[in-house]
VOFIMI-865001 format. One line per 2 residues: their letters; for each residue x, y, z of N, C-alpha, C. Coordinates in Angstrom, 3 decimals, padded with zeros to 6 digits. Layout:
a = X/Y/Z/X/Y/Z/X/Y/Z; ...;
***
This chain:
xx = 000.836/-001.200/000.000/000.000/000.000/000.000/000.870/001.248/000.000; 000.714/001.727/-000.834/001.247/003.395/-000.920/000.481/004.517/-000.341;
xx = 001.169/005.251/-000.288/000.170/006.679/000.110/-000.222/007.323/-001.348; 000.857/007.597/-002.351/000.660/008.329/-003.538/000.895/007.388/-004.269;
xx = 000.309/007.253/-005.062/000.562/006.669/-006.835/000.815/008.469/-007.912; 001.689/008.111/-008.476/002.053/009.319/-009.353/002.231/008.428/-010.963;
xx = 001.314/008.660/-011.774/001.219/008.152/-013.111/002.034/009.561/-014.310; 003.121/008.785/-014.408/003.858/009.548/-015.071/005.068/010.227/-014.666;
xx = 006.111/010.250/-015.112/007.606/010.299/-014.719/008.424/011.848/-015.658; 007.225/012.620/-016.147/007.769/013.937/-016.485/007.947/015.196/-015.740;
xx = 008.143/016.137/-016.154/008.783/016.933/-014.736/007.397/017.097/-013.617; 005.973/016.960/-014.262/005.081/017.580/-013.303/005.059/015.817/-012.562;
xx = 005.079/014.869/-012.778/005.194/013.569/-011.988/006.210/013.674/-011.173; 007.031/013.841/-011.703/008.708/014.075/-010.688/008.743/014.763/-009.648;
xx = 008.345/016.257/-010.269/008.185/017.139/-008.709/007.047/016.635/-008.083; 006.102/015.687/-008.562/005.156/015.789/-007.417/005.686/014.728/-006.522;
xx = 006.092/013.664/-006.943/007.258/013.039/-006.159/007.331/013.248/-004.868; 008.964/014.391/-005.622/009.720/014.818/-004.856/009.066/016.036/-003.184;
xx = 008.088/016.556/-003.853/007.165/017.010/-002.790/006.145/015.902/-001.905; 005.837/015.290/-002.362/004.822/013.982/-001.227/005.859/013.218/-000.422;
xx = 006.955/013.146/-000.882/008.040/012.121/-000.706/008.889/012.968/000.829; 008.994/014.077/000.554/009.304/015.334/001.508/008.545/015.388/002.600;
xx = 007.446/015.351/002.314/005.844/015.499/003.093/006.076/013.736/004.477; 006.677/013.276/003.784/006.638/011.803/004.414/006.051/011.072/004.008;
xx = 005.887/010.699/002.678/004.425/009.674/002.444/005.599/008.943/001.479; 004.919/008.128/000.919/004.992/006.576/000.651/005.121/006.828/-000.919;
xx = 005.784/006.734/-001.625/005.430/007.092/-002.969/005.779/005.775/-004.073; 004.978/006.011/-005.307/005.209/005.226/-006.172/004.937/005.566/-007.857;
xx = 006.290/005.947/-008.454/006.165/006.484/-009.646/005.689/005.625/-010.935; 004.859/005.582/-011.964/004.322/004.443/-013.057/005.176/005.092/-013.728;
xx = 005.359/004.724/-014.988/005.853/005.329/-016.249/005.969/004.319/-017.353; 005.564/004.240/-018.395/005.453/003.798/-019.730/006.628/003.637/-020.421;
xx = 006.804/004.856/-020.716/008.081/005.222/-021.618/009.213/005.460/-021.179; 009.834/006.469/-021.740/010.721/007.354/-021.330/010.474/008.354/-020.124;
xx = 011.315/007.960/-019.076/011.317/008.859/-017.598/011.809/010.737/-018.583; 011.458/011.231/-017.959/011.396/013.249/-018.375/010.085/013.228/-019.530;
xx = 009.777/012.577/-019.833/008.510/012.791/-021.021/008.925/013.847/-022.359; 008.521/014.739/-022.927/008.580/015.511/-023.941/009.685/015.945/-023.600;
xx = 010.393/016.732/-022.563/011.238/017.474/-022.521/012.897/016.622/-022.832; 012.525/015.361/-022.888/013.725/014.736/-023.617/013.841/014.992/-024.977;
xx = 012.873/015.561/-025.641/013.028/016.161/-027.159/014.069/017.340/-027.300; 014.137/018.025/-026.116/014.819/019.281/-026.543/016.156/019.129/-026.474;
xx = 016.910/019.509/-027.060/018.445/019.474/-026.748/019.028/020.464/-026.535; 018.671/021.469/-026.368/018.748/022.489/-025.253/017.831/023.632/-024.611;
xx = 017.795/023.565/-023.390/016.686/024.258/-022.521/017.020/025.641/-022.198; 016.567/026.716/-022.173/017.431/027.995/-021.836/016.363/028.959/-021.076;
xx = 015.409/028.010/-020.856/014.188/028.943/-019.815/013.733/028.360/-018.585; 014.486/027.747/-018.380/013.995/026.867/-016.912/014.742/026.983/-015.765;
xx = 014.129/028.042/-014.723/014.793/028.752/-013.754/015.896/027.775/-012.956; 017.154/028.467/-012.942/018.249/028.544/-012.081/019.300/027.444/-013.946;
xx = 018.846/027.646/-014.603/019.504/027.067/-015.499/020.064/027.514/-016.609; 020.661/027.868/-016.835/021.107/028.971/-018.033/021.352/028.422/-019.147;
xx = 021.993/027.001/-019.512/021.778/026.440/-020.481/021.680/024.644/-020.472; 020.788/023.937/-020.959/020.977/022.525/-020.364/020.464/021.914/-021.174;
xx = 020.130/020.268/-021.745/019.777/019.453/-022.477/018.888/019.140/-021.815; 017.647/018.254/-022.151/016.273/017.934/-022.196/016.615/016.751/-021.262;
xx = 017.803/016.100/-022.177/017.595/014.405/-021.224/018.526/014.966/-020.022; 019.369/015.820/-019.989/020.198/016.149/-018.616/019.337/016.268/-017.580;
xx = 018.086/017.574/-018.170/017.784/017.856/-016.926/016.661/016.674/-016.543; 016.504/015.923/-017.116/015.638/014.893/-017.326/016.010/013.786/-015.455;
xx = 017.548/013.628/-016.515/018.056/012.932/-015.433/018.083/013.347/-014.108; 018.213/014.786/-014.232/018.731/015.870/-012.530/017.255/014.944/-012.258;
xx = 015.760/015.386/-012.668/014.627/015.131/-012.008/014.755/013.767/-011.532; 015.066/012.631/-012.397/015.214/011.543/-012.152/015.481/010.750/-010.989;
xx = 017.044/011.415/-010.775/018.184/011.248/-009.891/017.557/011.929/-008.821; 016.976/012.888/-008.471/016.151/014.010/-006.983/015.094/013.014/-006.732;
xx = 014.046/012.640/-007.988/012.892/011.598/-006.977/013.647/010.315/-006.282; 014.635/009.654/-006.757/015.290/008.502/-006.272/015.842/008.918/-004.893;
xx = 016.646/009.951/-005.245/017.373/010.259/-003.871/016.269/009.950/-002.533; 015.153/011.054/-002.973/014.297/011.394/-001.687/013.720/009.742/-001.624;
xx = 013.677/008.526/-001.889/013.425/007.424/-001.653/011.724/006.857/-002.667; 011.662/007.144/-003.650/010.612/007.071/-005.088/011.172/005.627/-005.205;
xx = 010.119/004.640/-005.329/009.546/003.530/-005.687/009.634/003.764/-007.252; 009.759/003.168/-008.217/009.820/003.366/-009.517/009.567/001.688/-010.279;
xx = 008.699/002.159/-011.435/007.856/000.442/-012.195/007.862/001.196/-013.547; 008.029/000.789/-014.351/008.074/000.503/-015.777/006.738/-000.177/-015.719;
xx = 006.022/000.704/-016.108/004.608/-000.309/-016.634/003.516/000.601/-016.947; 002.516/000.255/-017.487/001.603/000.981/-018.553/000.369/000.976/-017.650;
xx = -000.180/002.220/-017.405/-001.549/001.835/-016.412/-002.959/001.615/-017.614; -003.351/001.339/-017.164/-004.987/000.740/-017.634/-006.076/001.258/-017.416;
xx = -006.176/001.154/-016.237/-007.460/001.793/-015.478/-007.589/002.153/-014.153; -007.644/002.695/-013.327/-007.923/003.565/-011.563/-009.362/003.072/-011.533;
xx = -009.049/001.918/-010.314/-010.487/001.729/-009.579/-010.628/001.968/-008.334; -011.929/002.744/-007.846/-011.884/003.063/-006.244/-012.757/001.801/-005.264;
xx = -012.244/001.743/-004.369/-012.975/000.281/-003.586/-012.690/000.625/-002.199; -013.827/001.399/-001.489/-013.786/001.505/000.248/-012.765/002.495/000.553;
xx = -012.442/003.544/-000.448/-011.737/005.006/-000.329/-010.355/004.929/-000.854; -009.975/003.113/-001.417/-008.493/002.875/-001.648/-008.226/002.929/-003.417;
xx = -007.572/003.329/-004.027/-007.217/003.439/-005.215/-006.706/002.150/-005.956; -007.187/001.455/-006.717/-006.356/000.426/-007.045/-006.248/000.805/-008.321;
xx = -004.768/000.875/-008.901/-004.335/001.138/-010.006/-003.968/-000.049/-010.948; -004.507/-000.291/-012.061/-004.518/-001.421/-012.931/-003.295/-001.305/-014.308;
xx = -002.506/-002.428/-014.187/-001.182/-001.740/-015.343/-001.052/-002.473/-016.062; -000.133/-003.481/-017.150/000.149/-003.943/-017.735/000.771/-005.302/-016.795;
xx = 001.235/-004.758/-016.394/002.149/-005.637/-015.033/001.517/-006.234/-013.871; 000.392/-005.944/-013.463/-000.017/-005.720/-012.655/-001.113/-004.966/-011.525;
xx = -001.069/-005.111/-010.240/-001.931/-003.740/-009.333/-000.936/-003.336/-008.487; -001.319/-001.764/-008.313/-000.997/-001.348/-007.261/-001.908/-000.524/-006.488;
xx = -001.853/-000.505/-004.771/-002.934/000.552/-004.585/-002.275/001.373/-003.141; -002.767/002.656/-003.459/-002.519/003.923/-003.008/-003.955/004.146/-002.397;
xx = -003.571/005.327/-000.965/-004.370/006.509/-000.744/-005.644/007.564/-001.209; -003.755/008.207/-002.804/-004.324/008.701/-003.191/-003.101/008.685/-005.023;
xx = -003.898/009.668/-005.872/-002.982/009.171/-007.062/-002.979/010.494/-008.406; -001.967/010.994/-008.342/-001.620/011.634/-009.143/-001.256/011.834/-010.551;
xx = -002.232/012.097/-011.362/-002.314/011.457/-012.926/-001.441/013.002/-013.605; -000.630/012.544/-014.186/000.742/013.278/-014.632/000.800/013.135/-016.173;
xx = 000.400/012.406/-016.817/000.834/011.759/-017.896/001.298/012.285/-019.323; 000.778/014.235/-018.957/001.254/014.825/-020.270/000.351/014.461/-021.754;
xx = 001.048/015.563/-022.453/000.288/015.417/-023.876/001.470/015.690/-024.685; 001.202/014.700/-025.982/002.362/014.306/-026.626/001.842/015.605/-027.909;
xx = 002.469/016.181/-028.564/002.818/016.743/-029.656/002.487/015.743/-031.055; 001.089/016.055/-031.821/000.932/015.181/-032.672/002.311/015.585/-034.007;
xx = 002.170/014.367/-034.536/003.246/014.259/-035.513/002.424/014.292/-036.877; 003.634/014.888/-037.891/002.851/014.623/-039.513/003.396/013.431/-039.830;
xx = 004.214/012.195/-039.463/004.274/010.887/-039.783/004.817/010.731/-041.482; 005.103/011.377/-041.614/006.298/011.826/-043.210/007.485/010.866/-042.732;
xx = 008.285/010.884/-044.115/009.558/010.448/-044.243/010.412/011.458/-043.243; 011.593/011.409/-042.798/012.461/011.509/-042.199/012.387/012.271/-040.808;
xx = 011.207/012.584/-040.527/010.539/013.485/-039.602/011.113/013.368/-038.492; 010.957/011.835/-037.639/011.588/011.615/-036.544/012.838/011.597/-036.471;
xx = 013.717/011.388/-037.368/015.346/011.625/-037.352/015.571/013.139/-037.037; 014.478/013.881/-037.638/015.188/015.419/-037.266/014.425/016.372/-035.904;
xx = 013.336/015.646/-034.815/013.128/015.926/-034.216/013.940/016.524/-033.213; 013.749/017.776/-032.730/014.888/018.346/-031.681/016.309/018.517/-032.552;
xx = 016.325/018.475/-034.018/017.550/018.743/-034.499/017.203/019.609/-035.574; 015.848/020.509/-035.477/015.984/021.097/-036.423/014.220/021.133/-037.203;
xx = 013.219/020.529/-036.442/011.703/020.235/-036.502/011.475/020.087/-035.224; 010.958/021.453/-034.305/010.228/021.768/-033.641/008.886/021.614/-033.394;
xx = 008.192/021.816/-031.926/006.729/022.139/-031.741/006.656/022.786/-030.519; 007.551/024.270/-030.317/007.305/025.083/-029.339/008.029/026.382/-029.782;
xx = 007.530/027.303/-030.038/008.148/028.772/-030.671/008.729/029.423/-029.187; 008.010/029.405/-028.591/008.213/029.895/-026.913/009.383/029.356/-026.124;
xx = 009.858/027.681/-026.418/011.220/026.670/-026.327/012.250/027.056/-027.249; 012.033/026.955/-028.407/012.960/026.942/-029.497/013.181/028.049/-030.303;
xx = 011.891/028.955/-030.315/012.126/030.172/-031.431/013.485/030.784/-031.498; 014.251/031.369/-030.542/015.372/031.710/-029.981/016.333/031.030/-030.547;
xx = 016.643/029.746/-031.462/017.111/029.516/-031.721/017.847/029.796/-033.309; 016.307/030.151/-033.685/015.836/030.608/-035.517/016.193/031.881/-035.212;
xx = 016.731/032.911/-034.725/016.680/034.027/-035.043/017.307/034.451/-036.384; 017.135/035.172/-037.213/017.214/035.626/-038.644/017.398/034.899/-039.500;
xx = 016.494/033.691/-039.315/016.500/032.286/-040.062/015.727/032.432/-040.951; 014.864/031.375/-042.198/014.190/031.242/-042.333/013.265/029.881/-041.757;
xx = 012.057/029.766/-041.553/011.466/028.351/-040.748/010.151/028.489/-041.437; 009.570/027.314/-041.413/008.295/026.591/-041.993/007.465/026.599/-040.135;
xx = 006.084/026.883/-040.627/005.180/026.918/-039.373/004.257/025.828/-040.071; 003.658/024.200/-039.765/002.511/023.432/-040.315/001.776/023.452/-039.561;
xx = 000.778/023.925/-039.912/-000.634/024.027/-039.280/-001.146/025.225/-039.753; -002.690/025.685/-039.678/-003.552/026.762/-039.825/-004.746/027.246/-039.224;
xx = -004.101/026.352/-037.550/-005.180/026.884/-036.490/-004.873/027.923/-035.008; -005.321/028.104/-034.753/-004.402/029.416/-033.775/-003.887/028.924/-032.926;
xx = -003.136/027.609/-032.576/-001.740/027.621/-032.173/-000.869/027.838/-033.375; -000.980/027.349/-034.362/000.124/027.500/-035.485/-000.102/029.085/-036.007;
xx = -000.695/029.785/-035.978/-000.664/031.018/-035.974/000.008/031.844/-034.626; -000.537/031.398/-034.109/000.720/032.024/-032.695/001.971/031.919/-033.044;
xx = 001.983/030.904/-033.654/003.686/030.201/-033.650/003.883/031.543/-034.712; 003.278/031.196/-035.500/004.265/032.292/-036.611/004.149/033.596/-036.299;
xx = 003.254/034.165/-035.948/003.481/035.477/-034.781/004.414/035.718/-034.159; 004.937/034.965/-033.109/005.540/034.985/-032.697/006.769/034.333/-033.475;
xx = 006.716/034.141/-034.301/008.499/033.306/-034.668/009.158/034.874/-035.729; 007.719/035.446/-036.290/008.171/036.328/-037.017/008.962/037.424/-036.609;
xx = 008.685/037.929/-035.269/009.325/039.055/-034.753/011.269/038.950/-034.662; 011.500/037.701/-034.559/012.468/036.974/-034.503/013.439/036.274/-036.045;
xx = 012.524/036.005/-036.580/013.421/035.180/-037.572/013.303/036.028/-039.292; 013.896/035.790/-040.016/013.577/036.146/-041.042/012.799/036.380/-042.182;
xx = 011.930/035.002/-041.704/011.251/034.699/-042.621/009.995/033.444/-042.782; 008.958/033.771/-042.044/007.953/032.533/-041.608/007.324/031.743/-043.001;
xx = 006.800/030.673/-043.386/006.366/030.026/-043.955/005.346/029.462/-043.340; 003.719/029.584/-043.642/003.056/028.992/-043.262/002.218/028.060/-043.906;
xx = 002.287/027.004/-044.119/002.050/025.554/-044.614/000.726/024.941/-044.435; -000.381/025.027/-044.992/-001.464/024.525/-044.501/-002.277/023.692/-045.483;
xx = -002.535/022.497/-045.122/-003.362/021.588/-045.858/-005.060/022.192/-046.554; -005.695/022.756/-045.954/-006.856/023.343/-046.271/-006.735/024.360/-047.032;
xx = -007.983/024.773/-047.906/-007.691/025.850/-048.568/-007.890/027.401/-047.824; -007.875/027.204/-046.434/-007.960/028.620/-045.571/-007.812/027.827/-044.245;
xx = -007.301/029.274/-043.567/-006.740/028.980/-042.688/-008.031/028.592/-041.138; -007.607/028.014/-040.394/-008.966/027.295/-039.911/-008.727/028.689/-037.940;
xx = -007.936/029.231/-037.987/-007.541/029.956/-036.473/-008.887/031.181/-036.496; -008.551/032.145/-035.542/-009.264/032.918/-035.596/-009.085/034.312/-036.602;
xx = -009.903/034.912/-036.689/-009.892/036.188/-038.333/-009.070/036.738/-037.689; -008.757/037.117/-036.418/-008.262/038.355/-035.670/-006.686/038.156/-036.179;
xx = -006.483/036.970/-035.688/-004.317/035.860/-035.943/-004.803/036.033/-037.392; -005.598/035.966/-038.311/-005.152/035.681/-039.429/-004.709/037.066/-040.006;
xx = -005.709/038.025/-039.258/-005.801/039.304/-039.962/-004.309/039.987/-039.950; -003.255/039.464/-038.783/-002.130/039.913/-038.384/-001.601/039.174/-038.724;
xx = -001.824/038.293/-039.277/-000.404/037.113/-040.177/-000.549/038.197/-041.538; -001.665/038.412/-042.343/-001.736/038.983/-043.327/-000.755/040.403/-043.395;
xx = -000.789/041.219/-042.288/-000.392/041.973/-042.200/001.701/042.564/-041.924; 001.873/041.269/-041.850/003.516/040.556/-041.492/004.225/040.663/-042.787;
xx = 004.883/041.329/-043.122/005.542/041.500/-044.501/006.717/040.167/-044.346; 007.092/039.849/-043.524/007.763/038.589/-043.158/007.058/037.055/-043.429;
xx = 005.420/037.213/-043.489/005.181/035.449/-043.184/004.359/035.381/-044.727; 004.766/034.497/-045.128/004.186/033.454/-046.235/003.105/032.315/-046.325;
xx = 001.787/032.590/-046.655/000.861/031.690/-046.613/000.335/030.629/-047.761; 001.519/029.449/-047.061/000.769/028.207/-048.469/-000.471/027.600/-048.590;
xx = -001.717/027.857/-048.994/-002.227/027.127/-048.488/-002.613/025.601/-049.412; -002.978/024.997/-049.339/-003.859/023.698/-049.598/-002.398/022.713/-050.595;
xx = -001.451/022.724/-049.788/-000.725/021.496/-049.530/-000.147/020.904/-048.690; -000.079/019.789/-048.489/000.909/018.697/-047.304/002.156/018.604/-047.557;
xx = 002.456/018.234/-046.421/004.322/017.717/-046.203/004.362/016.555/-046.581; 004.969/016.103/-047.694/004.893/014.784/-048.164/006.577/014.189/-047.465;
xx = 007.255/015.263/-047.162/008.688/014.287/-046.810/009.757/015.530/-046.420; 010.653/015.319/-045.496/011.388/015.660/-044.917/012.823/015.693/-045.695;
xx = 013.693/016.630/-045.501/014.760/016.720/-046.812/016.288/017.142/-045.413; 017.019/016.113/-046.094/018.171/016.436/-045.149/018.851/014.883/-044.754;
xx = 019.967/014.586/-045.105/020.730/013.270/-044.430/021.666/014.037/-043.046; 022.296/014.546/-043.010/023.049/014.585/-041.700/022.371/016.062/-040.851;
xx = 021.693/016.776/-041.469/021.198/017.776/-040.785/019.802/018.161/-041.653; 018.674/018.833/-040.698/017.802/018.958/-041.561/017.749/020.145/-042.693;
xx = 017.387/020.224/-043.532/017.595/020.844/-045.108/016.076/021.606/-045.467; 014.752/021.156/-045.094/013.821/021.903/-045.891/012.595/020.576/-045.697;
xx = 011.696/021.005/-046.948/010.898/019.961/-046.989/010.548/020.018/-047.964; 009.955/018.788/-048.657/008.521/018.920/-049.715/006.968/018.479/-049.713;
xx = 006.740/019.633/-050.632/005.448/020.214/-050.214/004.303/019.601/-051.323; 003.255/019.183/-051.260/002.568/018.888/-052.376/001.503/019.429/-052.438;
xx = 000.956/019.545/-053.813/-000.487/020.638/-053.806/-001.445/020.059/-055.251; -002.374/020.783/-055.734/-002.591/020.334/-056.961/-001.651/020.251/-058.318;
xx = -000.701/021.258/-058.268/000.292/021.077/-059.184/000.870/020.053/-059.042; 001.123/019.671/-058.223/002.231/018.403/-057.907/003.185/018.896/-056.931;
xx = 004.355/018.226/-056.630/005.311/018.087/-055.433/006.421/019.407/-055.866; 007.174/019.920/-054.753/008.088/021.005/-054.985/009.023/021.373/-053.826;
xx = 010.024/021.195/-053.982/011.137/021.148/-052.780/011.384/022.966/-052.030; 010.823/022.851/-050.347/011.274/024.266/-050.354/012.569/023.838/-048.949;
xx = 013.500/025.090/-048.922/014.163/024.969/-048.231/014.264/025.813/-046.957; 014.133/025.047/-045.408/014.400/025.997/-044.706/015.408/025.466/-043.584;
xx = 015.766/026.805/-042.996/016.310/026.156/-041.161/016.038/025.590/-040.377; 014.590/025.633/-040.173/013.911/024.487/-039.193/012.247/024.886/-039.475;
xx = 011.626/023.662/-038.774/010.300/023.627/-039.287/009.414/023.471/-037.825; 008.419/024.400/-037.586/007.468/023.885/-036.244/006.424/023.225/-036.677;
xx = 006.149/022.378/-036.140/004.984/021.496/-036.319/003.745/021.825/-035.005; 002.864/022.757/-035.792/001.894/022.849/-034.723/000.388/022.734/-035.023;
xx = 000.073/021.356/-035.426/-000.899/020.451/-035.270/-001.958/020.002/-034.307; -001.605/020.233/-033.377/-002.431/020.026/-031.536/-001.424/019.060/-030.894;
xx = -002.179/019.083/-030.337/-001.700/018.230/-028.881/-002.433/016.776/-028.865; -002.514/016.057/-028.214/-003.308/014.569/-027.955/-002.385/014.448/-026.394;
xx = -003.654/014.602/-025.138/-003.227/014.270/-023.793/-003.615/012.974/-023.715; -002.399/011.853/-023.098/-002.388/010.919/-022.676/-003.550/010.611/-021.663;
xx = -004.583/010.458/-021.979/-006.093/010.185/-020.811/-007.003/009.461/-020.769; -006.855/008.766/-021.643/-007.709/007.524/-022.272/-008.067/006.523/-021.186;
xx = -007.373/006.130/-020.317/-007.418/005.372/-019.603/-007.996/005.690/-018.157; -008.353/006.781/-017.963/-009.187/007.668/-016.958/-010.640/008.243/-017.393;
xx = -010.990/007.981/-018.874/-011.944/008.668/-019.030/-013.104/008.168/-018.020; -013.204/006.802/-017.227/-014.387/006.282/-016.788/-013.964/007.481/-014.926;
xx = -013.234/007.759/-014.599/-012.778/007.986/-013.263/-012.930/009.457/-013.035; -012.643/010.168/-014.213/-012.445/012.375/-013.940/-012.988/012.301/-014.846;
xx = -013.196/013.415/-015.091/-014.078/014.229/-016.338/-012.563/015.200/-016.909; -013.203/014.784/-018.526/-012.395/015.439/-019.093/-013.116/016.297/-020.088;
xx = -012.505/017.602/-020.796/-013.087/018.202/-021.631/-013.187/017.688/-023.088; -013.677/018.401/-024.157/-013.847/018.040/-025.498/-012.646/016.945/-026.287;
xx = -011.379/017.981/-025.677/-010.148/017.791/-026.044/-009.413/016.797/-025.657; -009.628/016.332/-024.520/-009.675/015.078/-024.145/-008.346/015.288/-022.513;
xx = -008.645/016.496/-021.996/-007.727/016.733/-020.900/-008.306/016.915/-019.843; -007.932/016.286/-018.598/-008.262/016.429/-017.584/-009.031/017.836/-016.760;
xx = -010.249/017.660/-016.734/-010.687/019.033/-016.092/-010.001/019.364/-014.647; -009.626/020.596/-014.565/-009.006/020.681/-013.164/-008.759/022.567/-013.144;
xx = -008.121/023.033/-012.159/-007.974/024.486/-012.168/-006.780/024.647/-011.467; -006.252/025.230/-011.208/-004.861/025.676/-010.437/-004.458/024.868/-009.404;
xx = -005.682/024.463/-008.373/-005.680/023.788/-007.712/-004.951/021.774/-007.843; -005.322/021.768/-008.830/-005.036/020.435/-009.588/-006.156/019.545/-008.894;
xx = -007.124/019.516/-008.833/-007.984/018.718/-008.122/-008.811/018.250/-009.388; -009.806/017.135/-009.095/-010.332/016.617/-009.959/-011.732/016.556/-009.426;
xx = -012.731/016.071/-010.307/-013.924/015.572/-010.223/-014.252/014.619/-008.837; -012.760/013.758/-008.903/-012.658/011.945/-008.218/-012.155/012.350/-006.621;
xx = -012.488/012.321/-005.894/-011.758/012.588/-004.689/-010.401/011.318/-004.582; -009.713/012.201/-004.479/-008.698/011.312/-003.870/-007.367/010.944/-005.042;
xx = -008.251/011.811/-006.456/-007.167/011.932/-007.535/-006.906/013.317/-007.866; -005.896/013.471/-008.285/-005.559/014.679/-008.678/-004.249/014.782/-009.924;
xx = -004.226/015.987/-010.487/-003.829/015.978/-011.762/-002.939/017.064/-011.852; -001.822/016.842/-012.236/-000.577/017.774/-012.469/-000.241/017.791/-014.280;
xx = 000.686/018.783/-014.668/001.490/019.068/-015.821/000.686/019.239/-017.233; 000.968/018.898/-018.213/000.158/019.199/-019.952/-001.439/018.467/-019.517;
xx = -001.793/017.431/-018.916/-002.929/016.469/-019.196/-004.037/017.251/-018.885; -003.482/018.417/-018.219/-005.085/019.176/-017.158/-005.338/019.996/-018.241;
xx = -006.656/020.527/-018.034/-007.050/021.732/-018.908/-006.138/023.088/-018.240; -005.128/023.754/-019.057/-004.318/024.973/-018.539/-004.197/025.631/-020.150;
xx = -003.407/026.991/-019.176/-003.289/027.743/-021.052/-002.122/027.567/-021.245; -000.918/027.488/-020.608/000.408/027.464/-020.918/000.820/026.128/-020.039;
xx = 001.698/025.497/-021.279/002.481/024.180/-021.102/003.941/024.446/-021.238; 004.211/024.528/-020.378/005.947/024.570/-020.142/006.154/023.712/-019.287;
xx = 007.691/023.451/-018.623/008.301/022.561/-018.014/008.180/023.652/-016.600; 008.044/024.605/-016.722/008.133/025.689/-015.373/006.535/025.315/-014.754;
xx = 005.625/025.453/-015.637/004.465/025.380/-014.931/003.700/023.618/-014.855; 005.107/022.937/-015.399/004.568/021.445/-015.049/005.024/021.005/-013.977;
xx = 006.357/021.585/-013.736/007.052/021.469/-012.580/005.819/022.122/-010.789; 005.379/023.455/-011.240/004.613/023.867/-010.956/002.933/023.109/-010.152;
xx = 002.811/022.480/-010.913/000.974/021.562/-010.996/001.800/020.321/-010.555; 003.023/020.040/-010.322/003.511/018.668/-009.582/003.634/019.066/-008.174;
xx = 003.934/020.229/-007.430/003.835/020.348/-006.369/002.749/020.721/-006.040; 002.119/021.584/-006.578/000.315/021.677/-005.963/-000.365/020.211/-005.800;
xx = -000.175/019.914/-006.747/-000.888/018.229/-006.597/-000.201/017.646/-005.276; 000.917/017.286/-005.323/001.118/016.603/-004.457/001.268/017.431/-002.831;
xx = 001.140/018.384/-003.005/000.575/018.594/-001.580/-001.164/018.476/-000.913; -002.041/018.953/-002.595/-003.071/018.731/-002.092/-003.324/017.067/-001.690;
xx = -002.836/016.050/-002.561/-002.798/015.023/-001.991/-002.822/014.632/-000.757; -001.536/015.102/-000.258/-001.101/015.424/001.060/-002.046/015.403/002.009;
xx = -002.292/016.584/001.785/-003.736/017.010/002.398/-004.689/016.194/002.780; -005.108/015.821/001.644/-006.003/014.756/001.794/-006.109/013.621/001.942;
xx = -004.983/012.937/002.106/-004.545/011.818/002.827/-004.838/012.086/004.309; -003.896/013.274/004.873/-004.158/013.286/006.354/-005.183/014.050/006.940;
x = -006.464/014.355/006.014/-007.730/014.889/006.251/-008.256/013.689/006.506;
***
């Protein structure tokens, strides 16, 4: 029996950890995949307080190495389903049960992919999905923005002030964001609007090179510095839909607080409904959670 179950091993799982674990309680981290979650994409971090410059899997590891220290239980295994029985949590995995108190669903939202040729080779080397992480890097570049809904309009908003030269790439024959982002993309003597072709393939052997683009004419090679991919999101939640309520989008309803619908669960980092997803404010929703936990364990 645990006190906390923490589903998910990215920074908002980690710190919540490392805070319940502090608190005195009993902890036990799940994780699927890869321990740091998304932020192992980046290969270098330059906004994450007390850090001035660092790699994704480094600081991955720092989190890693801090929940172990403070004494984190750790399982490789895939959860299933959270069942409640007489106030106790039993968590259902691939592997197995475990049951907790109480249980902290962490699990993040992955960055959908366009699933093209060479795409994943150049992830974090040059094909982005955070202008706010990476823009800083493109400065007086040229870069490709895919998508034509108002995150991918943000992106190029914001990438334009910065880089040389935006490209915006969109499968539909108009752009799907709001008139207001479009009316100010229009207005950007810097950004370029393709519309109504796909990324058929990724261009580049040892570094990335550009892409090609296809439309009714047919296929046509353009070249840039790097490319954001901003498509949506997909939060890992599938496996909770019977337990919290989630919105349209498929993310955990919750508010600052990190509390849920479920007594006795609660929800940290990308999975909750929030407006900004960073590693600062996942780090952030891992210690609120796990204190309200806290809480409510010894309530």
């Amino acid at each position: 029996m645990y006190d906390i179950i923490v589903i998910g091993a990215g920074p908002a799982g980690l710190c919540a950890a490392v805070y319940a674990l502090r608190a005195g309680k009993k902890v036990l981290i799940l994780e699927k995949g890869a321990f740091g979650g998304q932020v192992t994409f980046s290969p270098k971090i330059e906004n994450y307080p007390g850090m001035t410059s660092i790699s994704g899997v480094e600081l991955a590891d720092k989190m890693v190495e801090q929940a172990l220290f403070q004494g984190a239980d750790v399982e490789v295994e895939e959860v299933l389903e959270i069942k409640s029985e007489d106030g106790i949590k039993k968590v259902v995995t691939d592997m197995g049960e475990h049951t907790a108190k109480a249980v902290i669903i962490a699990t993040g939202a992955a960055h959908r992919h366009l699933g093209v040729e060479g795409e994943e080779k150049f992830i974090g080397e040059g094909i982005s999905f955070c202008a706010i992480c990476d823009g800083a890097f493109y400065s007086g570049k040229n870069v490709a923005v895919i998508g034509g809904g108002n995150s991918a309009l943000q992106e190029a908003l914001s990438l334009s002030e910065i880089c040389k030269k935006v490209t915006i790439i969109q499968n539909l024959a108009f752009l799907t964001g709001e008139k207001r982002l479009a009316d100010l993309i229009e207005k950007k003597d810097n950004i370029e609007v393709i519309l109504s072709h796909t990324v058929e393939k990724v261009l580049g052997d040892d570094k990335f090179e550009g892409i090609v683009i296809k439309g009714e004419e047919g296929e046509r090679e353009l070249s840039f510095d790097g490319m954001f991919v901003a498509i949506g999101l997909s939060p890992a939640t599938a496996p909770f839909k019977d337990v919290v309520e989630l919105d349209k989008w498929g993310y955990v309803t919750s508010d600052e607080s990190c509390t849920t619908k479920a007594e006795g669960i609660f929800v940290a980092g990308d999975c909750r409904t929030k407006q900004i997803r960073q590693i600062s404010t996942a780090a952030s929703d891992g210690a609120v959670a796990a204190l309200a936990a806290v809480k409510f364990i010894e309530s």
